[in-house]
Structures are given as C-alpha cells and as structure tokens.
N, C-alpha and C positions, 0 to 999 in steps of 0.2 A: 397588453400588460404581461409582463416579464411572470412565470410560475414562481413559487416557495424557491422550488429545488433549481431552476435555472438562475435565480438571485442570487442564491446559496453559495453555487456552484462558481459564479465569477469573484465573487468575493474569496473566498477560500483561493482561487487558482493567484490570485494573488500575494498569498501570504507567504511570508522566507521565515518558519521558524528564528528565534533567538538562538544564536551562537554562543552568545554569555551564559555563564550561569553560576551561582555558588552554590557554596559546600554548610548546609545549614545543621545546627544540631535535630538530630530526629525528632525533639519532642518541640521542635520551634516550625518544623516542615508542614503542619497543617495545611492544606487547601494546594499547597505548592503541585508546581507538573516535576515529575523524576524527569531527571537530563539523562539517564544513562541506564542501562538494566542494572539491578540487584541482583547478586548473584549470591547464593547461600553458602558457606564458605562449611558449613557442618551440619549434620542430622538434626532434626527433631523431632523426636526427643534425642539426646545424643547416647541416649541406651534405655531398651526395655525398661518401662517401670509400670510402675501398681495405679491403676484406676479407681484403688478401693484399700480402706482401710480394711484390714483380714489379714489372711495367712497364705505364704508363699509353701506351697509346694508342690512336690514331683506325684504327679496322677499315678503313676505303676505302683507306688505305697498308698494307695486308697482303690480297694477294688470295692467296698462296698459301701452304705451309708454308715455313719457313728464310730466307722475306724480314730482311734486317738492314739495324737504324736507324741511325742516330745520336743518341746519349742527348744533350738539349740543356736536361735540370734535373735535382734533387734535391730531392724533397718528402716530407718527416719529418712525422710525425703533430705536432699544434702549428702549423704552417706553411700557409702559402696559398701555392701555385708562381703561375707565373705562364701564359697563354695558350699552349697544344701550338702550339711550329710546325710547320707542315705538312711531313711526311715523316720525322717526330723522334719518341722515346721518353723521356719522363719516367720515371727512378727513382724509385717510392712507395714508401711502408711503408704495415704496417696501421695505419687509424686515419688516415691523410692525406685532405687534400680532392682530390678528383680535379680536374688543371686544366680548364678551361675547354677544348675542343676536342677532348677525350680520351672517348673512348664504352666503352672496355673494360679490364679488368687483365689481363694475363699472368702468370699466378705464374711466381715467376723461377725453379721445377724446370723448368720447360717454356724456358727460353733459357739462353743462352750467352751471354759478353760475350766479343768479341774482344780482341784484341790491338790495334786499332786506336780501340779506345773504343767501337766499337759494339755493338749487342747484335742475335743474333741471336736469332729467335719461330721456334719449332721448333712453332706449332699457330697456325690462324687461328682467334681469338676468336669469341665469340660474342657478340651484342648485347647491353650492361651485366652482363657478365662478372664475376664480384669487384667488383661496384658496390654498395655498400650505400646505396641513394636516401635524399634529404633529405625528413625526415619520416615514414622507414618505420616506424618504431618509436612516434613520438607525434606529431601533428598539432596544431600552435599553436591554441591556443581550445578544445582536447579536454578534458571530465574525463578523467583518468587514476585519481582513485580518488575514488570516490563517499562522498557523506555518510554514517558510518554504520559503515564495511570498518573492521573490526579488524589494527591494524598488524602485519603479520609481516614478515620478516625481507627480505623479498621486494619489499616494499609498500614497505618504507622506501628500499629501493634505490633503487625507483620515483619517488620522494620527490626525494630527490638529483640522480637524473637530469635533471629539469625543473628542477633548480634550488632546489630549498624548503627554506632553511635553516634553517627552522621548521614547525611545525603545529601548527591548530588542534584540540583533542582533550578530548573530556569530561571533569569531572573522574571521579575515582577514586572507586566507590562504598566509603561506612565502615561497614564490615559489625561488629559485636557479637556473639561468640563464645562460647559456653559451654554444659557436658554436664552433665549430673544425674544421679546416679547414687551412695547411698555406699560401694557395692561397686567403685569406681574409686579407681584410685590414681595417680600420677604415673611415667613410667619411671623409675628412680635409685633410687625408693622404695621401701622392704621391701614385699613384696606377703604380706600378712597372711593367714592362712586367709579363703578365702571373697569373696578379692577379683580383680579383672583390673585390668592394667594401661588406663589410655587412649588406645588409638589413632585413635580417632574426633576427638579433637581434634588428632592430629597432620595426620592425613587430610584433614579438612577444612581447616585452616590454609594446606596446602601446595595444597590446591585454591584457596583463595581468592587465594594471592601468585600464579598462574598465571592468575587473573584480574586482576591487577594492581589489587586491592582493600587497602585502607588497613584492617587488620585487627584490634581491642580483644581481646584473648582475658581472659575475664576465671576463666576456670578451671575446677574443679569446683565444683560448686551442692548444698549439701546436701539431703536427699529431705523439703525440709519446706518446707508452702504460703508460710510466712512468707520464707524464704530464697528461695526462691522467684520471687515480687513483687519483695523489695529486687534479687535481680538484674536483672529484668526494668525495674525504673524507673531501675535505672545506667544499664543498655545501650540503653536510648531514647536517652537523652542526648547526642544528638550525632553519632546515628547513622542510618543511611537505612533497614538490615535487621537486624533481630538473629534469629543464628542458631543451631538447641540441637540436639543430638541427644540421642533417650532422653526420656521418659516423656509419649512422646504417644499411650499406651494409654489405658486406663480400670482401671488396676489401682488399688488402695489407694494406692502409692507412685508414683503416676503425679500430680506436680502441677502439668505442664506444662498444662493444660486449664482448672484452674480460676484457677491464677493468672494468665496472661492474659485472661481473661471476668471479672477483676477488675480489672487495671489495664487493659483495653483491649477489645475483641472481635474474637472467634476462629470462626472453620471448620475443625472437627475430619473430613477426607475420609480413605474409605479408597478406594484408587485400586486396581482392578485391575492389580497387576501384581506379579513376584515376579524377582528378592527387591522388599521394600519394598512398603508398604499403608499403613500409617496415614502421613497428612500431614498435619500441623498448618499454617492461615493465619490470619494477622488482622493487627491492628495493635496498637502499645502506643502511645499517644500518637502522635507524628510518627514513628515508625520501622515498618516494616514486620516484618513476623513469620514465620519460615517455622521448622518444629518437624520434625524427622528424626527416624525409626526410630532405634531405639539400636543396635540388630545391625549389625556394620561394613561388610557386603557392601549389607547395604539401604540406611544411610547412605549409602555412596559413591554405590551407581546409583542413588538418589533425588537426590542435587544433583547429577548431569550431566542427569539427565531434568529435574527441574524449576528446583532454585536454580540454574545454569550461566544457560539459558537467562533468566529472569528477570534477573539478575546483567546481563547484555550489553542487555537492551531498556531498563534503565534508563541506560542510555549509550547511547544511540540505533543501536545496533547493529540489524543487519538476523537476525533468527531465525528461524531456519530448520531442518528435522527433518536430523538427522543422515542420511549416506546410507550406506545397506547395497549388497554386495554379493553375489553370487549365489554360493554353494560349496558343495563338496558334499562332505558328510558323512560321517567316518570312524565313524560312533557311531551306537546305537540310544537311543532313546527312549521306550520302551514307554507310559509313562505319566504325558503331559502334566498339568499342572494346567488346570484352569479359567482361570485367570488366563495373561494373557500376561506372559510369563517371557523374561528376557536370561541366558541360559545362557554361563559362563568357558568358552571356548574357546581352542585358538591354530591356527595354519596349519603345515601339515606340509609336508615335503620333495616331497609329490606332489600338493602344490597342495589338497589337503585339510582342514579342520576339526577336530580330535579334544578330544573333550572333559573338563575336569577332572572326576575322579570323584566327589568330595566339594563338591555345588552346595547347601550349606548355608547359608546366610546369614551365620552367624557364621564361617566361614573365610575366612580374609582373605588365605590364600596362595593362592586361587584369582585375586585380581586380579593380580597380580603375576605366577604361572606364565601369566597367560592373555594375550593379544597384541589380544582383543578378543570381543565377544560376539555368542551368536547370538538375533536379535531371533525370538520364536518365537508364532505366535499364539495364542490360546486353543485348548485342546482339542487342539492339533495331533500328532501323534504324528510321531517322526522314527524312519527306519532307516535303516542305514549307504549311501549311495549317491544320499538325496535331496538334492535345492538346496534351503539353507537361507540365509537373507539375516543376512550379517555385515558387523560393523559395528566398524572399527578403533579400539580404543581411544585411540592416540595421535590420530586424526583428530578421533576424538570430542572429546578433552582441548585442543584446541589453542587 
C-alpha cells in the first residue's frame, strides 16, 4: 500500500496549474486562488493618525502633569488640520491625521476642557502615544498577498485596504460528478427494500461549492460497464476532473476500473490509511479522474486528503499538510490498525479529546458530532492521558 504522502505526492506531480484566469470584482473574490501578487500601490495608513479620541500635541509643552492648552483646531478623521502652533492642543478623533508638529495623543479620559476653552492633560505623554505611524500596517511597493493565497474573508479586507477594486484569480475548476451504485436512491424517493439513500453525492457536492468549483452533477450511474463509459465520456466533456464515489473495488459490480482503462488510463492505489484505501487515478480524454471509496466516512476523508488538495494546486494555490495540534486524550485505544487512521473526535470542556464510539466508515453522524480528527499513526495504540495530534475539521475545510 502506497503512504498518505507518497499518493499525495504522485497526484500533485501531475497537476499544470490553470493558465486562465479573471479579473473578478474584489467583493465577488471570496474562496477564489489570487493569479498574480498584490502589490500595495500606497501606505497604511497613508499618514500618521490618532488611535484615540483626545488631544494632539507636542510633549516639550507638557513637562508636568495638569499643564493646560489652548485648543487652536479641530481635526475629524477625513480632514488634514493644519501645523500645531507652539503651546496649543489640537482636537483629534480616531482615524485623523495627526498635524504636523504634534508627537503625542492624549485620550481625552485623561483631560479636562475648561471653561475658558482650554484643555487641561491630567498625564505627560509618552513619545508617539496613540500615534498609529504612516505605513505601519502596509509599506508602498509590499506584496500584501502573494500569488497563489486562497481569498478569505480577511484577505479580501486586505484587498480593499490598498485600494484593489479588483483581482486577478484563477479560473474555477469544472469538476464532473457522479456515484454508481443501484442500491442508491435519491432523498424524496421511496427507498425500496435493499436500498440507501445517496448522501455521498450531497457530501461531495457541498465540498466542491466550498471549493468554489463549477460542479455537473450528472447523478446516479447504473452498475453496468456500458453505462458506465457513456457516463464517463459525458463528463470528459468539458471538464478538468471528473469525480465518482463507489465502485473502485474489484468486485463483480465494481465497473469503475474497467471502464476507465477503456475510455482512458487508470491507477487503481490502495493508500494506507483508514477509513478510505482504495483510490481510483487516471485520465479520460482531457479531464482528469479521481474515483472515491463508496463508504461515506471514507469518501469524505479521502477528498479533504487527496481531491481538496489536488482541487487548490490546480489553481495555483500553495499546498500544504494540514496542521495538527497537541491534546490529550480522554479515550483508550487498545487496538490500533495497521494503517494510519483519522479517528471522529471532538474537544471537551477540559481541553480534552473524546472520541466517537462507533468509528465505522459508514456512519456518517460521526463527522458531524465530531469538531475534528485525531491523525494517528500506524500501529499506534492510545490511552486515556496521551498527546495525540488533532486536527480541526473547520481548519481543514476552509
């Protein structure tokens, strides 16, 4: 059996990022891969201003506490004041340029404004006080977000801030959908003796729009070589991946295997690891081939493991192993598999790990109760108390 990282590894060595790309308005960019660096075209802030509502002025006219000014402007964020005259306090708000001649803020809890107009500074400043300096945030000529960063929510802000009332952004890969199976049926639909519903194509679906993929779903595939092909030469058509769960065994009714090694060529791997082991690759024509376990827990942790990442390197995304953290274990484990196993876990009120009891591959309400998984490695046996390295499912998902 082929490792994680050695599947990983041949899959990726095959991917030609996208050449294409548009030019999407920034606030439509969500999820999208940046095609090109961002480059900050100007400072931010694009000059000193006040992190505090209070008073702008020059520290060498306050050498002691309770010293009082005379306020000789008012500078509103939007506004440029004009030159501190010497011995005088400027009114700022937050978000104002600080004037010219002024080295400190007073936040105005710390003064008084008299009766005469003046303000009294009940504390001597400290050197660039409530100053938020020009450029502390982003320095003109910087990347701010590199070729490649997947836009989040954060990113896009980011975006804005320099001004980019566009970006440039791969296009959206067209992925080609469809499970085989004729013991599947649709939800809504009587479910006949001897049949399950399909949730593996809802599953995947909603994984693909979260990868912001243009998605064919073209249905259930009946368990016959000839249907088979006709599906497989649809979903070429136009597409970059086509993607199946279910029958990339070597059962009788397994016709995932032969029908691609007909209309195309295929690497049938079984990858150590659990849930999920057999993983269908190849090509049909110009579209790319990836074939999932049919069991819905295998399915799921096989496209964050392998199609997620593949999915992002063809949009020239940077890929990279998800990151685990250190916790420690409300649960035993007597008897690891062979295989390295991502065990449903979720975190407990004392900072703990505990784990779903039923780690079957076909229970599908262990992804849902569970908050994330524990990456565990071959052979490894756990008891209640060791560090075991978890790994956030929302992080993983994002």
């Amino acid at each position: 059996m082929l490792s994680l990282e050695e599947a990983l590894g041949r899959l990726l060595t095959c991917v030609r990022p996208f050449a294409e790309r548009e030019q999407l308005p920034t606030a439509q960019a969500l999820g999208r891969v940046l095609a090109e660096d961002l480059v900050s075209p100007l400072d931010v802030p694009p000059l000193a201003n006040s992190s505090m509502d209070g008073y702008a002025v020059c520290r060498s006219n306050i050498p002691d506490e309770g010293v009082a000014l005379p306020v000789s402007q008012r500078v509103a964020a939007g506004q440029v004041g004009t030159v501190l005259q010497p011995g005088t306090a400027a009114r700022i708000f937050t978000g104002a340029p600080v004037p010219d001649g002024a080295d400190a803020i007073v936040m105005q809890e710390q003064c008084e404004l008299l009766d005469d107009g003046r303000v009294r500074l009940n504390t001597v400043p400290m050197a660039r006080q409530w100053i938020r300096e020009q450029g502390e945030d982003v320095r003109r000529g910087t990347v701010v977000l590199p070729r490649g960063t997947r836009l989040t929510p954060q990113a896009i802000g980011l975006a804005a801030t320099v001004g980019a009332a566009t970006l440039p952004v791969a296009r959206k890969p067209r992925v080609a959908l469809f499970s085989t199976g004729d013991e599947l049926v649709m939800p809504g639909e009587p479910l006949r003796p001897g049949a399950i519903y399909n949730s593996n194509r809802y599953t995947l679906r909603a994984l693909l729009a979260q990868l912001g993929c243009d998605c064919t779903d073209l249905g259930i595939v009946p368990d016959t070589l000839e249907a088979t092909r006709d599906a497989l030469r649809r979903a070429a058509a136009g597409h970059d991946l086509i993607l199946t769960s279910g029958g990339v065994s070597v059962g009788e009714e397994d016709h995932i295997k032969p029908a691609v090694q007909a209309e195309g060529q295929l690497d049938l791997w079984q990858i150590a690891i659990k849930p999920g082991k057999p993983l269908a690759f190849g090509q049909v024509r110009d579209a790319w081939f990836i074939g999932l376990p049919g069991n819905p827990v295998s399915s799921f942790v096989t496209f964050l493991l392998a199609v997620r990442p593949f999915l992002l390197a063809l949009q020239g995304s940077r890929v990279e192993p998800p990151q685990t953290l250190p916790m420690r274990a409300a649960f035993d484990w007597p008897k690891p598999d062979k295989r390295r196993e991502f065990l449903r876990v979720r975190r407990t009120a004392d900072g703990r790990v505990e784990l779903f009891p039923n780690q079957s591959s076909g229970v599908l309400t262990s992804t849902v109760w569970a908050d994330g998984v524990v990456d565990n490695p071959p052979g490894q046996a756990i008891a209640s108390g060791d560090i075991v390295r978890y790994l956030s499912l929302a992080e993983w998902m994002q």
